[in-house]
MDAnalysis code that builds the backbone (N, CA, C; Angstrom):
import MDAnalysis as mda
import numpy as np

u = mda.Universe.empty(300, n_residues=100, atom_resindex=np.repeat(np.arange(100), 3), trajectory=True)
u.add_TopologyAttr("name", ["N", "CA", "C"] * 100)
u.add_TopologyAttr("resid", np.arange(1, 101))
u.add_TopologyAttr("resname", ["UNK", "UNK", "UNK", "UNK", "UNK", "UNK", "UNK", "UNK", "UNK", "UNK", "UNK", "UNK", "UNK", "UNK", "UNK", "UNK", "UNK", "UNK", "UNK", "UNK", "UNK", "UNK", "UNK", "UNK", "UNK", "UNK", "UNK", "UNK", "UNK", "UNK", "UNK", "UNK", "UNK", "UNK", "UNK", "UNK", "UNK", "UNK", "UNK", "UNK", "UNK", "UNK", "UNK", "UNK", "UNK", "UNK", "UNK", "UNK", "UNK", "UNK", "UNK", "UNK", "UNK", "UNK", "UNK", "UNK", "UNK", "UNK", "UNK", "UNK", "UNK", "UNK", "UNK", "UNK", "UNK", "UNK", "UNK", "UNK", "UNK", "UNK", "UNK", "UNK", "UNK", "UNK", "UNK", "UNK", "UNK", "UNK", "UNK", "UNK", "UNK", "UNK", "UNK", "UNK", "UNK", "UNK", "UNK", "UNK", "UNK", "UNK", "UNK", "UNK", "UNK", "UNK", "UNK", "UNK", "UNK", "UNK", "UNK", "UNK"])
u.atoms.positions = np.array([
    [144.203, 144.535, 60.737],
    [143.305, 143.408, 60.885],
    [141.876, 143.924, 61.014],
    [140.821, 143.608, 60.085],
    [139.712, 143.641, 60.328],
    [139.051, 142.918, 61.378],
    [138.239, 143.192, 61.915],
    [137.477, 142.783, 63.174],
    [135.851, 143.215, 62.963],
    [134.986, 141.589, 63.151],
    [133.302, 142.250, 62.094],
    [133.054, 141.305, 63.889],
    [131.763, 142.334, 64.221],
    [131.412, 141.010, 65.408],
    [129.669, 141.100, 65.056],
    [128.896, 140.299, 65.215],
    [128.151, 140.019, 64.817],
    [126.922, 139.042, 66.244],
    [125.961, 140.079, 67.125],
    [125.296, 139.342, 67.968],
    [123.614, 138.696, 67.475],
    [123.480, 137.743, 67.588],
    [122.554, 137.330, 67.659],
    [121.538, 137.185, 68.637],
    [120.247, 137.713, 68.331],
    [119.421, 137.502, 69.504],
    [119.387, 138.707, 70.956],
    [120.653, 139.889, 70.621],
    [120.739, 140.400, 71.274],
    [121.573, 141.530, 70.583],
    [121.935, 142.765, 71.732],
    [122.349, 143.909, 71.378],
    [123.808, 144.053, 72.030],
    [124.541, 144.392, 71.667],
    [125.823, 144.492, 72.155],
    [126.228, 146.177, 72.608],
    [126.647, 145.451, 74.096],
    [127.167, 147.293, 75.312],
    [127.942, 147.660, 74.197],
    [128.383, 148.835, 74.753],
    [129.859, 149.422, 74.536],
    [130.843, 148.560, 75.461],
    [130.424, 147.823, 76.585],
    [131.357, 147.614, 77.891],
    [132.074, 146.319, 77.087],
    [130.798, 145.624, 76.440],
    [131.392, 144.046, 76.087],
    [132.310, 144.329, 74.718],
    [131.802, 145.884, 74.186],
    [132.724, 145.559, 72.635],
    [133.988, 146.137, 72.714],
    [134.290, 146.840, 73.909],
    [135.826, 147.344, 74.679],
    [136.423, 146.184, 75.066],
    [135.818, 144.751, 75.721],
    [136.633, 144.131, 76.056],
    [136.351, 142.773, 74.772],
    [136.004, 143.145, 74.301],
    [136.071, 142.136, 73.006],
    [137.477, 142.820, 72.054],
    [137.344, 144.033, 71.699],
    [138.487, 144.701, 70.634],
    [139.725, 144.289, 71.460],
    [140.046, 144.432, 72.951],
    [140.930, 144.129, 73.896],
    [141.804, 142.803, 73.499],
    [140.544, 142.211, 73.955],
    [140.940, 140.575, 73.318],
    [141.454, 140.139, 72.491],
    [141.017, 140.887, 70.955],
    [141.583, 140.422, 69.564],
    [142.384, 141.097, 69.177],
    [142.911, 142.064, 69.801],
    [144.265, 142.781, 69.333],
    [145.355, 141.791, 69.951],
    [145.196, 141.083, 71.022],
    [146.383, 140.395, 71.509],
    [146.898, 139.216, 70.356],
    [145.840, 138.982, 69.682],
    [146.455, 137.824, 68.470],
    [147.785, 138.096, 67.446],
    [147.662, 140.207, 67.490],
    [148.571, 140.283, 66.811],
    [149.806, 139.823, 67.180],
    [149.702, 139.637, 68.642],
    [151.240, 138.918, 69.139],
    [151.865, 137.679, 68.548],
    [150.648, 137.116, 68.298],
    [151.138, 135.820, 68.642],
    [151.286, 135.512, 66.949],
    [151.256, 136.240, 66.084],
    [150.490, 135.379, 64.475],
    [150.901, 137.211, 63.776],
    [151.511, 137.560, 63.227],
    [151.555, 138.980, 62.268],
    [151.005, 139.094, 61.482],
    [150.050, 137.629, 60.931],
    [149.746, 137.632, 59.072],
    [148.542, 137.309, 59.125],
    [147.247, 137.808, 60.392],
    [145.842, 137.865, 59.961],
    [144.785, 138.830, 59.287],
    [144.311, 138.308, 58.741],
    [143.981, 138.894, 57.606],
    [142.459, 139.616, 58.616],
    [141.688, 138.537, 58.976],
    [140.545, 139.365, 59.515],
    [140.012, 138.413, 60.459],
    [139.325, 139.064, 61.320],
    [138.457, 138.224, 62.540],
    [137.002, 138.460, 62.665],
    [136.050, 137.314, 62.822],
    [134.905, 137.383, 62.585],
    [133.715, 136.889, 64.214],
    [133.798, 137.488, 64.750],
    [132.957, 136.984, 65.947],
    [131.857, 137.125, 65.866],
    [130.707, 135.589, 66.256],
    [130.008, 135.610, 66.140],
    [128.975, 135.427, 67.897],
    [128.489, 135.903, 68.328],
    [127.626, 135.558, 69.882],
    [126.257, 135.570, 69.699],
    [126.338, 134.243, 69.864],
    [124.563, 133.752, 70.098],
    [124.105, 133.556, 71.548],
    [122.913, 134.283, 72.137],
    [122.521, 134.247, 73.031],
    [121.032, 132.675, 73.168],
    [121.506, 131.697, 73.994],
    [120.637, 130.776, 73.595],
    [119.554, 130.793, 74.686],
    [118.271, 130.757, 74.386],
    [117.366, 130.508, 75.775],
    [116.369, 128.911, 75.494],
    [116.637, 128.414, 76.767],
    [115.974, 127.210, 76.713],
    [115.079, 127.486, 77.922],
    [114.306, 126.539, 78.103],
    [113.639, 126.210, 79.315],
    [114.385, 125.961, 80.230],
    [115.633, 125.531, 80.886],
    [116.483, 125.252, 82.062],
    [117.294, 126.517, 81.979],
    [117.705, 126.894, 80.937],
    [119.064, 127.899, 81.427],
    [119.526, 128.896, 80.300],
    [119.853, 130.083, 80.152],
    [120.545, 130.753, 79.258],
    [121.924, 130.220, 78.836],
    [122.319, 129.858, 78.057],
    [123.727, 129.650, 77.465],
    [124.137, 130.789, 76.456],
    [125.254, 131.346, 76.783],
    [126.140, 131.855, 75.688],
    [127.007, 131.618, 74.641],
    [126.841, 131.182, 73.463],
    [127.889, 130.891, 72.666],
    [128.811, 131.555, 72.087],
    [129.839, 131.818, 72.002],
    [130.763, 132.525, 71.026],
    [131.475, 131.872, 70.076],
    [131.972, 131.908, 68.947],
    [132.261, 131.541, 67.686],
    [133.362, 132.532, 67.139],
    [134.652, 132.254, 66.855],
    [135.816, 133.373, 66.472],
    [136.122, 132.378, 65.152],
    [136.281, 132.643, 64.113],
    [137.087, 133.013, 62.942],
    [137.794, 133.684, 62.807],
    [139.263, 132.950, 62.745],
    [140.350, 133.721, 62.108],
    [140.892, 133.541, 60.868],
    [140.819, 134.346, 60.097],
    [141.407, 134.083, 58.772],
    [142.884, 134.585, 58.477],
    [143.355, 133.837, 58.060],
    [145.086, 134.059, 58.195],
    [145.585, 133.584, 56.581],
    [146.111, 133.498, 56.028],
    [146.862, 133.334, 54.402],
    [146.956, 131.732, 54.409],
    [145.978, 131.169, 53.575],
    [146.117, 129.622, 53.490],
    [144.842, 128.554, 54.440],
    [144.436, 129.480, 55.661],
    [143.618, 128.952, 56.367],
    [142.645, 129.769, 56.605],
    [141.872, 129.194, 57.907],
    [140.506, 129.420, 58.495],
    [140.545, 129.006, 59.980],
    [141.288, 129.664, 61.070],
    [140.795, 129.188, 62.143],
    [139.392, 129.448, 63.339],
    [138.674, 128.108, 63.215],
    [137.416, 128.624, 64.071],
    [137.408, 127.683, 65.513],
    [136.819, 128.681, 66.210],
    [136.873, 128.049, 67.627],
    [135.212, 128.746, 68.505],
    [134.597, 127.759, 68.394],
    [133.189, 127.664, 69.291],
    [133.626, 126.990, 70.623],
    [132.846, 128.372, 71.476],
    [132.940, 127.932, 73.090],
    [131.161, 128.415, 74.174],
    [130.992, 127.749, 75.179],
    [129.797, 128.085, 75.283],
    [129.969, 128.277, 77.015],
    [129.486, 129.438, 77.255],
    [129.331, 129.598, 78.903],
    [128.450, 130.527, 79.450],
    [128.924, 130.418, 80.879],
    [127.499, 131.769, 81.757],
    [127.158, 132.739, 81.190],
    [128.552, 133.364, 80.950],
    [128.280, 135.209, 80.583],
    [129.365, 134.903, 78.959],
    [129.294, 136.355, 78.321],
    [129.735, 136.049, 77.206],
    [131.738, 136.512, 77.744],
    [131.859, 136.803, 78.641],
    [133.039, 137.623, 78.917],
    [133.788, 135.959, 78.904],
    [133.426, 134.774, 79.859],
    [133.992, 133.678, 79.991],
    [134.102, 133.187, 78.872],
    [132.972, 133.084, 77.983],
    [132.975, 132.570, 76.918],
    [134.331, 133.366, 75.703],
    [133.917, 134.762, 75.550],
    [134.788, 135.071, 74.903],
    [136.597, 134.725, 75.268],
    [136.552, 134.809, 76.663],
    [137.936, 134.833, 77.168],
    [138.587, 133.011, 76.580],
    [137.455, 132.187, 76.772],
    [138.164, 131.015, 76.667],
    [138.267, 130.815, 74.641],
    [137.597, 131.188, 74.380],
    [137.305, 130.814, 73.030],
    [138.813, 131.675, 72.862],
    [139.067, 132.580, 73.169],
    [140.259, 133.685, 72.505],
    [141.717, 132.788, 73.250],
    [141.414, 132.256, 74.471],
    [142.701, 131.876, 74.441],
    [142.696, 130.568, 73.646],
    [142.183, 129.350, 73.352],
    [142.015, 128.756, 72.209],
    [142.699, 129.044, 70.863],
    [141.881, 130.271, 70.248],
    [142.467, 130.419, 69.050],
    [144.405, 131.286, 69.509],
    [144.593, 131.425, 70.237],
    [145.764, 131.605, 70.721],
    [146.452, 131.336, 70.298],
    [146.421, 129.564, 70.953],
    [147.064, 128.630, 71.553],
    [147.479, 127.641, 69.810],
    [146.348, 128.003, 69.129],
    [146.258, 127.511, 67.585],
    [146.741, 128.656, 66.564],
    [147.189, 129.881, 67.022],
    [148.086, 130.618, 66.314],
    [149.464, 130.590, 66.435],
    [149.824, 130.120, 67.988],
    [151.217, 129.773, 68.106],
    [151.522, 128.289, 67.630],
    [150.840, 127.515, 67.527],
    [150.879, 125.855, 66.486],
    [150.770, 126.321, 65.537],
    [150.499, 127.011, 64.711],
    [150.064, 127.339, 62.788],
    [151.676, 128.422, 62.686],
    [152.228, 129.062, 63.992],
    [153.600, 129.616, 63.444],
    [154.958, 128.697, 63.723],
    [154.344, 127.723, 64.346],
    [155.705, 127.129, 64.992],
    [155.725, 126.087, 63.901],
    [154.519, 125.593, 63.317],
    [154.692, 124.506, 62.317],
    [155.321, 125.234, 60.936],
    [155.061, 126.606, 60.764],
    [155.370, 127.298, 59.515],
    [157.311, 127.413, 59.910],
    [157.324, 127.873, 60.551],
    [158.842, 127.829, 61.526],
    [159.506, 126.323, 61.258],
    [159.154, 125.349, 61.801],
    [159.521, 124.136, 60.937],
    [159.926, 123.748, 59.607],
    [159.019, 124.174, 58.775],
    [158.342, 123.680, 57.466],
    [160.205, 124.609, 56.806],
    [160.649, 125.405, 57.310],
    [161.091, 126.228, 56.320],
    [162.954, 125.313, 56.810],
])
């Protein structure tokens, strides 16, 4: 599985891209047939508050799953956005599991 991550507006640790690779290896559990993953983190600044966005693309044979999530730090953000696309890899195998 390819894995491209892509920050905006900012520079990415080593600390956050250890627990980012962490994260997206667990998909192989759940889904065997992705093709590649595309993360995207935008750092937003307004006048009231910093927001973090994260953005995951998964590309899998037939589809496109994307899941935008926005929070404090990017670790929350990433964590929720990843269990998300999870939760939509075990629905895209259980419906294929059906279908047959």
């Amino acid at each position: 599985m390819q894995l491209t991550i892509q920050a905006i507006n900012f520079s990415i640790k080593s600390k956050l891209n250890c627990f980012i690779s962490k994260r997206v290896d667990k998909y192989k559990h759940y889904y065997g047939k992705i093709l590649s993953t595309d993360l995207y983190m935008k750092l937003e600044k307004s006048a009231h508050r910093r927001s973090k966005q994260v953005e995951i693309k998964v590309k899998i044979p037939g589809e496109t799953l994307i899941v935008k999530k926005e929070s404090n730090t990017f670790e929350q953000a990433i964590d929720a956005a990843s269990k998300a696309v999870e939760r939509l890899l075990i629905r895209h195998k259980e419906k294929q599991l059906l279908s047959y």
